[in-house]
RODO-2510 file (C-alpha; in nm, 4 decimals, decimal comma):
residues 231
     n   res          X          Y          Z
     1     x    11,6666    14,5530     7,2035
     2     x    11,3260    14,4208     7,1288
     3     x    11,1943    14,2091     7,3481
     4     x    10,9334    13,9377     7,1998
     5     x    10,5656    13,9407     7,4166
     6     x    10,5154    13,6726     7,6852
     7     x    10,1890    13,4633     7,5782
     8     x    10,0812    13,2328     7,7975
     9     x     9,8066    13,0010     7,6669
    10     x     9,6281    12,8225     7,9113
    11     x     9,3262    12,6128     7,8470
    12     x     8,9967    12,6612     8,1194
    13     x     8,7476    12,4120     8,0326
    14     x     8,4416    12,6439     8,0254
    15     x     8,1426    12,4883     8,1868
    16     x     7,9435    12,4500     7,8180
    17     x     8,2272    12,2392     7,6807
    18     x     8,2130    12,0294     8,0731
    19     x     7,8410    12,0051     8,0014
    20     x     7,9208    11,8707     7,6494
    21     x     8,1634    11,6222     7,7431
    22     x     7,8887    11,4945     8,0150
    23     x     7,5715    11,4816     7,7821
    24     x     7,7675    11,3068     7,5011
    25     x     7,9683    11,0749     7,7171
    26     x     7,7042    10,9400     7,8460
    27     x     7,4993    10,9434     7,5066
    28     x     7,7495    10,7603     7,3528
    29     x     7,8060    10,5131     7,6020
    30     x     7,4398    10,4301     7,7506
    31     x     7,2345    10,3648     7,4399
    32     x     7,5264    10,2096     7,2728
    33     x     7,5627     9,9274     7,5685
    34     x     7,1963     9,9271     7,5268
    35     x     7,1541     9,8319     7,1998
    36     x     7,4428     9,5700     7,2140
    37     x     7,2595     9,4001     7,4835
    38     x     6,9345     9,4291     7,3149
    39     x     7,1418     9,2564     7,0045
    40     x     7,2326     8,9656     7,2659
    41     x     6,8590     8,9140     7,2969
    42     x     6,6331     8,9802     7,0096
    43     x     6,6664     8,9344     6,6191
    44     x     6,5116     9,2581     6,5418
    45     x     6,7205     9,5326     6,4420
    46     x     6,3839     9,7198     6,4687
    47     x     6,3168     9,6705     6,7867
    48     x     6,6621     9,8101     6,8880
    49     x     6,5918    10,1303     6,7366
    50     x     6,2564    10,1350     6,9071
    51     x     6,3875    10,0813     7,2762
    52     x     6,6968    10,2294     7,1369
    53     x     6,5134    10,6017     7,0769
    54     x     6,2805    10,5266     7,3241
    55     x     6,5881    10,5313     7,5711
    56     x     6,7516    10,8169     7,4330
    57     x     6,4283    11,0321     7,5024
    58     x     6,3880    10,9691     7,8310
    59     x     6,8247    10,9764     7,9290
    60     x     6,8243    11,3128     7,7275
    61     x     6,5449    11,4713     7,9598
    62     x     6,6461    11,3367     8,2811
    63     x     7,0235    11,4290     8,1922
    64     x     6,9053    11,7859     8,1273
    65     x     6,7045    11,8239     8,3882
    66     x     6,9705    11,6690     8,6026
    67     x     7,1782    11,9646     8,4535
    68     x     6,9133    12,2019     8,5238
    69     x     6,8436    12,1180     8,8627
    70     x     7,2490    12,1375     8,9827
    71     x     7,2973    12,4571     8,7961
    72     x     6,9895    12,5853     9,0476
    73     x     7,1557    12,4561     9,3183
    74     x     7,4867    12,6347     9,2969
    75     x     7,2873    12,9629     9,1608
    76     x     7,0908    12,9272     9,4958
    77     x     7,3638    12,8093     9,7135
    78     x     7,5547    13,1349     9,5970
    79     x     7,3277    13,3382     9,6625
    80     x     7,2636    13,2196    10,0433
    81     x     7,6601    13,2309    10,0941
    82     x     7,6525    13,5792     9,9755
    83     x     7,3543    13,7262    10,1872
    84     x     7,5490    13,5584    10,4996
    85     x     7,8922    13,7519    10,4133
    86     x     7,6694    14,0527    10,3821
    87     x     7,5302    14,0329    10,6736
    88     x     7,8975    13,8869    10,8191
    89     x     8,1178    14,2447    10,7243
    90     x     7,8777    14,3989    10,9140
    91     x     7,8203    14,2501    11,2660
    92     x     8,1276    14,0777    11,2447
    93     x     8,3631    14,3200    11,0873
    94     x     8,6973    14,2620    11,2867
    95     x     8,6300    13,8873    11,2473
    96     x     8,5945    13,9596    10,8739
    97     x     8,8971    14,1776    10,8587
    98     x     9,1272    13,9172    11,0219
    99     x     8,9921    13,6716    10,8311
   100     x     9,0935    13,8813    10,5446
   101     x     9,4428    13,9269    10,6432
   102     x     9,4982    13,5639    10,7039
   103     x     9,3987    13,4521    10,3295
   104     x     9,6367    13,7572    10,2065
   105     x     9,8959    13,6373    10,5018
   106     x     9,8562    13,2548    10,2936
   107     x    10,0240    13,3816    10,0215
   108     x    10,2878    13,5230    10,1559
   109     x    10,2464    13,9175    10,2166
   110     x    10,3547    13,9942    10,5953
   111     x    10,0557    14,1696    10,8315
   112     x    10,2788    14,5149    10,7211
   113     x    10,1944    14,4133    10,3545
   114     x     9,8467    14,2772    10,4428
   115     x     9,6946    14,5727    10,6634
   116     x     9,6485    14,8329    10,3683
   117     x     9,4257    14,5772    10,0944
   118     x     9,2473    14,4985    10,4656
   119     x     9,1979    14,8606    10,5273
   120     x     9,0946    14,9331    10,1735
   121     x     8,8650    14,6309    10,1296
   122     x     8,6564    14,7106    10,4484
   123     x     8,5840    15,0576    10,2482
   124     x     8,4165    14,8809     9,9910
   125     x     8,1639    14,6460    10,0998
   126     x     8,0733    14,5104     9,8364
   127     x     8,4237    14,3960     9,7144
   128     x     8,5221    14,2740    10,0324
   129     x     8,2000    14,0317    10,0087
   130     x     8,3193    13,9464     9,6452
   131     x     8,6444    13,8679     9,7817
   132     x     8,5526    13,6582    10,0756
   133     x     8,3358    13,4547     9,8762
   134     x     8,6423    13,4351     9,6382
   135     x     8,8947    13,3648     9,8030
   136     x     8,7336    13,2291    10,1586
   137     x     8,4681    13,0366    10,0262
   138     x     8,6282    12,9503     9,6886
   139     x     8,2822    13,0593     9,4948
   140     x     8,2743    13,2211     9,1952
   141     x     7,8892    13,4097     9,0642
   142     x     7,7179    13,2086     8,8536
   143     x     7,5596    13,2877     8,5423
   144     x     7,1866    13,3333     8,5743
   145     x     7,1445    13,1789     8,2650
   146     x     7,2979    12,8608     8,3442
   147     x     7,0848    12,6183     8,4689
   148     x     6,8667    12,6397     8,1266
   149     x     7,1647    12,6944     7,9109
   150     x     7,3635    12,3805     8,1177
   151     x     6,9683    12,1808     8,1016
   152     x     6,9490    12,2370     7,7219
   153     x     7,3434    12,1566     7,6624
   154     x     7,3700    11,8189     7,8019
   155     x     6,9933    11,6767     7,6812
   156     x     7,1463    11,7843     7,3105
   157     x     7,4787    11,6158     7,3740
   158     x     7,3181    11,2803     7,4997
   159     x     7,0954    11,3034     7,2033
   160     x     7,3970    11,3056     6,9328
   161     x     7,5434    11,1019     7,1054
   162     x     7,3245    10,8575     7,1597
   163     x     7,2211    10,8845     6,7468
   164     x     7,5570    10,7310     6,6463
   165     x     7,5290    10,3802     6,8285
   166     x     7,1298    10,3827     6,7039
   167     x     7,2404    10,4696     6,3419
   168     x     7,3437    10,1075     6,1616
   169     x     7,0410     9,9350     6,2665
   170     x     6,7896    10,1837     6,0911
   171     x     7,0035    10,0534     5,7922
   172     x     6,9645     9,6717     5,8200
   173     x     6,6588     9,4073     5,9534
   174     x     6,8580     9,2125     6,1474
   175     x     7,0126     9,2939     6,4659
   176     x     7,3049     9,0996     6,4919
   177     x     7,3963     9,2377     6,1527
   178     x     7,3697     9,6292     6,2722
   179     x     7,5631     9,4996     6,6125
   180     x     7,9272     9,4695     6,3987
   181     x     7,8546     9,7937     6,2289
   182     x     7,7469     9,9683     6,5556
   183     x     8,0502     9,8480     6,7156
   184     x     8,3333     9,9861     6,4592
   185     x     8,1211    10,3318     6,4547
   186     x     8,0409    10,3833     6,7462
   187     x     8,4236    10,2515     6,9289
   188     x     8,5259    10,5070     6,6094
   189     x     8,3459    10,7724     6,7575
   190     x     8,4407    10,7647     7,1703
   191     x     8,8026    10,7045     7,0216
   192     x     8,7438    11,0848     6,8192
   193     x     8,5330    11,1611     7,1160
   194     x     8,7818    11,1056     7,3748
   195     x     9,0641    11,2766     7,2032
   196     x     8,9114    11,6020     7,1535
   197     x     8,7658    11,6031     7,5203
   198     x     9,1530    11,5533     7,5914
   199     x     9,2477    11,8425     7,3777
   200     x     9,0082    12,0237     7,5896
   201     x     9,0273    11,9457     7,9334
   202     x     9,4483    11,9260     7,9096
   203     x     9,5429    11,5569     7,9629
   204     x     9,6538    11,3473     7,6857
   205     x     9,4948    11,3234     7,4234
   206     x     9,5610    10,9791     7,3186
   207     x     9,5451    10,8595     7,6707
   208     x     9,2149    11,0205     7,6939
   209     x     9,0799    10,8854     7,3577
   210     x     9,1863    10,5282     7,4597
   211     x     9,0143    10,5425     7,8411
   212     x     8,6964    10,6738     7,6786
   213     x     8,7036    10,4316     7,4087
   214     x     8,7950    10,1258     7,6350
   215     x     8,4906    10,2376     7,9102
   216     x     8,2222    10,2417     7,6058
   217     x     8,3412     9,8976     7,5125
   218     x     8,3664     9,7401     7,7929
   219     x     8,0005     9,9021     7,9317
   220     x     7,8438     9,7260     7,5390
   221     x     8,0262     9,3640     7,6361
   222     x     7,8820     9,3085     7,9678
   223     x     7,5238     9,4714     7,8273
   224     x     7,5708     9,1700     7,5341
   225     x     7,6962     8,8939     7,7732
   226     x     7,4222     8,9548     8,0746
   227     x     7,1609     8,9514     7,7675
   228     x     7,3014     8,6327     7,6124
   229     x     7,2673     8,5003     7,9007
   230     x     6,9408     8,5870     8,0810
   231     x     6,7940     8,5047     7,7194
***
């Protein structure tokens, strides 16, 4: 009898799309609150593209550089962990060994079960120090090409989406005009925004489209009503 093949589909949010979802989360939400409270306070629509872009530059490159700095810092931080269970399977080796045992004993297997992936890991050093920092430490190697690649990512995501609030008022002269077009585009835009960083990351889609959307609204009412009223 034929049988039909098992295929499981599961969905790992890979740390370019996570880097994605940050930069253009925050690109969409940040200059778009921006503007709208710029709106609140000037007539220009000029002058909201000018602060506007001049916003966007500088939250793109500290973003990034954010990015950047806490790839390094789990590159480096793995790297430390490892030297130490280096050094750890060999001047502490039956501490190591038990240690081993009791994460394979977590799951189940009996110290019968256990004792020959114990004996056979202590043959291999370094899988046994791939293994601890596995399944001890709960660290997986990083790419070495991360912190740029992550740096680069998220600046580029805060830039689009920062464009998409900024893009009505290069099209009018005055600001409260650009404000109602800003509005409908950009809310239209966290809405598709949200729903495809649902699709990604496994919750709801439509629950995730309508958080994202409402947080991006709310963020441009109180940037408009503080500038309304400080002006």
């Amino acid at each position: 009898m034929p049988t039909v093949p098992h295929l499981e589909s599961h969905f790992t949010a890979s740390e370019t799309v996570r880097d994605i979802v940050i930069g253009m989360s925050d690109g969409l939400t940040v200059p778009f609150a921006l503007a709208a409270g710029l709106t609140g306070a000037v007539a220009s629509a000029s002058i909201v593209v000018t602060a506007g872009l001049a916003e966007m530059a500088a939250g793109s490159i500290a973003m990034g550089l954010g990015g950047y700095l806490a790839a390094r810092s789990d590159a480096e931080h793995y790297a430390s962990e490892y030297r130490r269970e280096e050094r750890e399977v060999v001047e502490k080796a039956d501490i190591e060994r038990q240690e081993v045992s009791d994460i394979l004993k977590s799951y189940g297997l009996s110290d019968e079960e256990a004792l020959p992936v114990v004996n056979a890991l202590s043959r291999r050093p370094k899988q046994w120090v791939e293994f601890m920092m596995r399944f001890e430490l709960g660290l997986e190697k990083p790419d070495p090409n991360r912190a740029l690649a992550s740096g680069l990512t998220i600046g580029s995501a805060y830039t689009a989406g920062g464009l998409i609030p900024l893009l009505p008022y290069f099209f009018v002269t005055a600001a409260a005009e650009g404000l109602w077009w800003s509005v409908g585009v950009t809310l239209g835009a966290l809405f598709v925004f949200g729903h495809i960083k649902g699709r990604f990351t496994g919750t709801r889609p439509l629950r995730s489209a309508l958080h994202t959307t409402a947080i991006g609204g709310v963020a441009a009412a109180f940037a408009f009503a503080i500038a309304r009223l400080v002006g």
